[in-house]
C-alpha positions in Angstrom: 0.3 13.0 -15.2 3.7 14.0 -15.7 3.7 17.4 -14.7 1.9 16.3 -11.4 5.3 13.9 -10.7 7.4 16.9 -12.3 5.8 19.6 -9.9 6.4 17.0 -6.5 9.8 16.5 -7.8 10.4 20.3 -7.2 8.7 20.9 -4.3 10.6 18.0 -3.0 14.6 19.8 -4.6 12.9 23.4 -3.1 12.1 21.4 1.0 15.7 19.6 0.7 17.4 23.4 0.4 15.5 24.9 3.1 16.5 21.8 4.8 20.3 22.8 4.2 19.6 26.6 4.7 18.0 26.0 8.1 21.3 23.8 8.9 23.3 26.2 7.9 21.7 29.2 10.0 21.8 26.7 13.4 25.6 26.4 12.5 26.5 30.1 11.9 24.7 31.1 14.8 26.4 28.2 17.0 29.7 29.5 15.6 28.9 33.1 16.4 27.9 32.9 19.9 31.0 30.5 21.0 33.9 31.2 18.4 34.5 28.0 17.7 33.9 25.2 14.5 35.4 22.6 16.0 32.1 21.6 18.2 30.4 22.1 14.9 32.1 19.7 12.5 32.6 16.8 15.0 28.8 16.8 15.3 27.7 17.2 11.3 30.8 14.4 11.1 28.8 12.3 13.7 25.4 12.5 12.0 27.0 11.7 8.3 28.2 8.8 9.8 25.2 7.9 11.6 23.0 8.7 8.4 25.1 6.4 6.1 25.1 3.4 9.1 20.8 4.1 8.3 21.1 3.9 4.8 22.5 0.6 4.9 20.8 -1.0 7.5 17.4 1.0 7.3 15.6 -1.5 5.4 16.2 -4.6 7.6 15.1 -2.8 10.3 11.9 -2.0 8.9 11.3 -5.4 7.7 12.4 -6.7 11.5 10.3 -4.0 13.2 6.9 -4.5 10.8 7.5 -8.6 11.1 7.2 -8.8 7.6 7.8 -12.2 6.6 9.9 -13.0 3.5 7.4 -15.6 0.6 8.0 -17.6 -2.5 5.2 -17.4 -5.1 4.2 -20.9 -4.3 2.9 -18.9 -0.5 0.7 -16.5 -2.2 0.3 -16.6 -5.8 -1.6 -13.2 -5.8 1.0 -11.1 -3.9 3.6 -12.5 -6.1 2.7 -12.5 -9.3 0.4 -8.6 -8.7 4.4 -7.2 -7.8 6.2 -9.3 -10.5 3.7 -8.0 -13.4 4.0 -4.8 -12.2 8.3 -5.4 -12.4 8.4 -6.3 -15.9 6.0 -3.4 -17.0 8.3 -0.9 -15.1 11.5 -2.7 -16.4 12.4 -2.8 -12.9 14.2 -5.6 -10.9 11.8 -7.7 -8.9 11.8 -6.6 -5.7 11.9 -9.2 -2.4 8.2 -10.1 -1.2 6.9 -10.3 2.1 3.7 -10.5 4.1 3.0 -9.2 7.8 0.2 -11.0 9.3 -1.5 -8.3 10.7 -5.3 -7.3 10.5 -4.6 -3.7 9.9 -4.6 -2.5 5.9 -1.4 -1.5 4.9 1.7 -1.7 3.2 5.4 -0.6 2.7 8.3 -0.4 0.3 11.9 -0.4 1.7 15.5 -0.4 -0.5 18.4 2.3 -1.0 17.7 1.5 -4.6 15.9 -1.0 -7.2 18.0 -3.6 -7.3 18.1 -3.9 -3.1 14.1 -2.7 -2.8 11.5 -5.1 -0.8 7.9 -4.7 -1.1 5.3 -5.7 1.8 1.2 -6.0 2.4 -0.2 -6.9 5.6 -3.0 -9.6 5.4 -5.4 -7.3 6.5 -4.3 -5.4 3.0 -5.0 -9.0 1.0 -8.4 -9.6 2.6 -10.2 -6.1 1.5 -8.2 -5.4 -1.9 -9.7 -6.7 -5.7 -7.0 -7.1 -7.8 -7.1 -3.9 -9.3 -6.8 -2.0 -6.2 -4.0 -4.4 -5.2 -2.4 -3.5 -8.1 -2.6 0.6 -7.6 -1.1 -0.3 -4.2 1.8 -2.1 -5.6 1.8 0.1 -8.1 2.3 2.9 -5.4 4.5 1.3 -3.4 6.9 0.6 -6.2 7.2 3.8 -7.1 8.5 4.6 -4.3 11.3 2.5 -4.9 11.6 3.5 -9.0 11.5 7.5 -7.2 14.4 6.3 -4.9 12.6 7.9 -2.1 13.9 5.8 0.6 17.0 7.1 0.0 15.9 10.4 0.0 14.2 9.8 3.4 17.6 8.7 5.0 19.1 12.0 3.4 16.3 14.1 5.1 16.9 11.9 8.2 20.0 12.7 8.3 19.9 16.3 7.9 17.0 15.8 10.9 19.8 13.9 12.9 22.0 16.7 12.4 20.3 19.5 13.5 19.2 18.3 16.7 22.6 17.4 17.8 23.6 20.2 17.0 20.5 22.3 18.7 21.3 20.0 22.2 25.0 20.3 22.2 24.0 24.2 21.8 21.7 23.9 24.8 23.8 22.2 26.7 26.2 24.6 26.5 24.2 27.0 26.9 23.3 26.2 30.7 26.6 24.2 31.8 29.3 26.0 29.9 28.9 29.7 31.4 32.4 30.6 32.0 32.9 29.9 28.0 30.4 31.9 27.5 31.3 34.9 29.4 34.7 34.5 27.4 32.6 35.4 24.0 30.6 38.0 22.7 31.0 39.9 26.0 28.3 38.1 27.5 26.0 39.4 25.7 22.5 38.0 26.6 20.8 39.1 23.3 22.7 36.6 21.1 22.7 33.9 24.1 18.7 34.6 24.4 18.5 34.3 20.2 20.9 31.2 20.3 18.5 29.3 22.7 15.5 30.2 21.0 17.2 28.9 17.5 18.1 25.6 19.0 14.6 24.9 20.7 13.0 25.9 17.3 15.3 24.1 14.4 14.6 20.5 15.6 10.7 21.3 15.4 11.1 22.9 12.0 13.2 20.4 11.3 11.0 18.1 11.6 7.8 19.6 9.8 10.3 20.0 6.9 11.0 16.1 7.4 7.1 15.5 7.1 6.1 17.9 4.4 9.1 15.9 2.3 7.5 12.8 3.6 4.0 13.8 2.2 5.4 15.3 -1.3 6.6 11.0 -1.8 3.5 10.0 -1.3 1.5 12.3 -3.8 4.7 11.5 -6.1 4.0 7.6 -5.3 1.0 7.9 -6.1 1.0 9.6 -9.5 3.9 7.0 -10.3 2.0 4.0 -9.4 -1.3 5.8 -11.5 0.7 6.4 -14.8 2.2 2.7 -14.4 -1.3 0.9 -14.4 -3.1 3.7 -16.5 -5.9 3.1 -13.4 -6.2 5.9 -11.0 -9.0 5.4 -10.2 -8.4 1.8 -8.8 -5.4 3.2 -6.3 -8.0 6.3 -5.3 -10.6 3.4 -4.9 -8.1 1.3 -2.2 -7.3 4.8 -0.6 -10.7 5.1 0.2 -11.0 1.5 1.5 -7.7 2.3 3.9 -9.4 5.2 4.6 -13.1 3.6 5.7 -11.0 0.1 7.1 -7.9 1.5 8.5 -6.6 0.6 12.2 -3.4 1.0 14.1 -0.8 -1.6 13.3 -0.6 -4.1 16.0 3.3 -3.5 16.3 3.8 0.4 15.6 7.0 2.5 15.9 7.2 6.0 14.6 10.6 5.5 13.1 9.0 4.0 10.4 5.3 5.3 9.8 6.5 7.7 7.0 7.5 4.1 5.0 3.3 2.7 5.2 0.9 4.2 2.5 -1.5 4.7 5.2 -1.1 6.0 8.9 -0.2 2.9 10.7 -0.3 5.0 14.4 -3.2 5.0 16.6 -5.1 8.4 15.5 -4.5 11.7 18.3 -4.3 15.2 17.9 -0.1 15.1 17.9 -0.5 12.5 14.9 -2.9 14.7 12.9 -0.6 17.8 13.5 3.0 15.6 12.8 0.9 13.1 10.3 3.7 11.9 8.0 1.0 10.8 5.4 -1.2 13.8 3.4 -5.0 13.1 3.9 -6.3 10.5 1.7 -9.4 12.8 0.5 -6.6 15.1 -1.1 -4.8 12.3 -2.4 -7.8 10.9 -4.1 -8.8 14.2 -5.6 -5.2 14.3 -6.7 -6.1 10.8 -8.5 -9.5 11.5 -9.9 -7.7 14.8 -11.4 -5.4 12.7 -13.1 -7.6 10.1 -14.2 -9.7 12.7 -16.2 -6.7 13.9 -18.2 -6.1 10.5 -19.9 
């Protein structure tokens, strides 16, 4: 169990540097072709800034966008007293608790840290859940708030953020700044060609890299939220029901889909390829593996 969260902690360190190599690249290659850093820095200034405005204000967002609505314990005793168990075995603080009446199963954790985290299940999540497999969920999700990995997804964001400024300011310059550009390099339509290709290409990768962090949280959610309730088998068991009773969420926005444990898009071919969630057969074999080694 932990080396399973010890090997997705590295994979995660290893995604965020070739996060900062690509950036890096993009910039050199920027500087290169046009001679200058000043472009450069006021764009990697404006994304910081942007980045940190997200990291504060992320989590209302979510919780406005999902229409999550905030409850006591007197409104659902099950909800509340499944996440506040779960808190004092975990030592962590009790997170805020909210419901989203929606048909759909799902749910989502929000919060820069522990002691601003808020936890959420759909109704459609309440209605097909035992209480063990409630608990592997909440279990899940809270881990992701112990992992801090919503603050690592507004890092990654913002590295995203970044690089395709960057990339569009490039292109942009690229077709409306010609006499600037016949000022450096000579001209030379080998480095221009190379430079265009490199700014259509980063924000792709950049992206992919973005997902493939997303999906290495949710195998290291889901180990968390395993090794908390010593019951893998119970979070593998709702996987499998999210998998079998899953449906779009009526209000969906791809902003936030990496922040569900289960795909809350309508399924396509562009969703399977830019999924931000690994398949759930994996993640269930991931689970059963574990299971066997306690």
């Amino acid at each position: 169990m932990y080396r399973a969260i010890a090997r997705n902690k590295r994979n995660t360190v290893f995604i965020i540097l070739l996060f900062l190599v690509l950036i890096g690249a993009l910039g050199w290659l920027f500087s290169v072709i046009y001679n200058s850093w000043a472009i450069l820095a006021w764009v990697a200034i404006g994304a910081i800034v942007y980045a940190v405005f997200q990291y504060f204000m992320a989590s209302s967002q979510a919780l406005s966008m999902s229409g999550a609505v905030p409850i006591t314990k007197a409104d659902n005793p099950r909800l509340w007293n499944v996440v506040e168990n779960l808190s004092i075995t975990t030592g962590t603080p009790m997170p805020a608790v909210y419901i989203i009446n929606d048909p759909a199963p799902n749910a989502f954790a929000t919060g820069r840290d522990p002691q601003h985290a808020s936890v959420a299940a759909t109704t459609g999540l309440l209605d097909i859940m035992n209480d063990a497999e409630l608990e592997g969920v909440m279990a899940h999700e809270l881990g992701h708030v112990r992992n801090y990995d919503i603050r690592l997804s507004m890092i990654v964001f913002g590295l995203t953020v970044a690089i395709g400024l960057i990339a569009d300011i490039f292109v942009r310059m690229a077709f409306f700044g010609g006499n600037n550009r016949n000022n450096n390099n000579g001209g030379n339509p080998f480095v221009l060609v190379a430079g265009l290709i490199a700014a259509i290409i980063a924000p792709l990768v950049a992206t992919l890299v973005q997902l493939a962090v997303s999906r290495q949280r949710e195998y290291l959610a889901d180990a968390t939220g395993a090794m908390t309730t010593r019951h893998p088998d119970a979070l593998a068991s709702a996987l499998l029901k999210l998998q079998d009773y899953g449906q779009p969420m009526r209000r969906q926005n791809s902003s936030m889909a990496h922040l569900w444990i289960a795909e809350p898009l309508k399924p396509s071919l562009m969703s399977r390829l830019f999924s931000t969630h690994p398949p759930i057969p994996e993640r269930v074999d991931r689970l059963e593996k574990m299971g066997s080694t306690f």
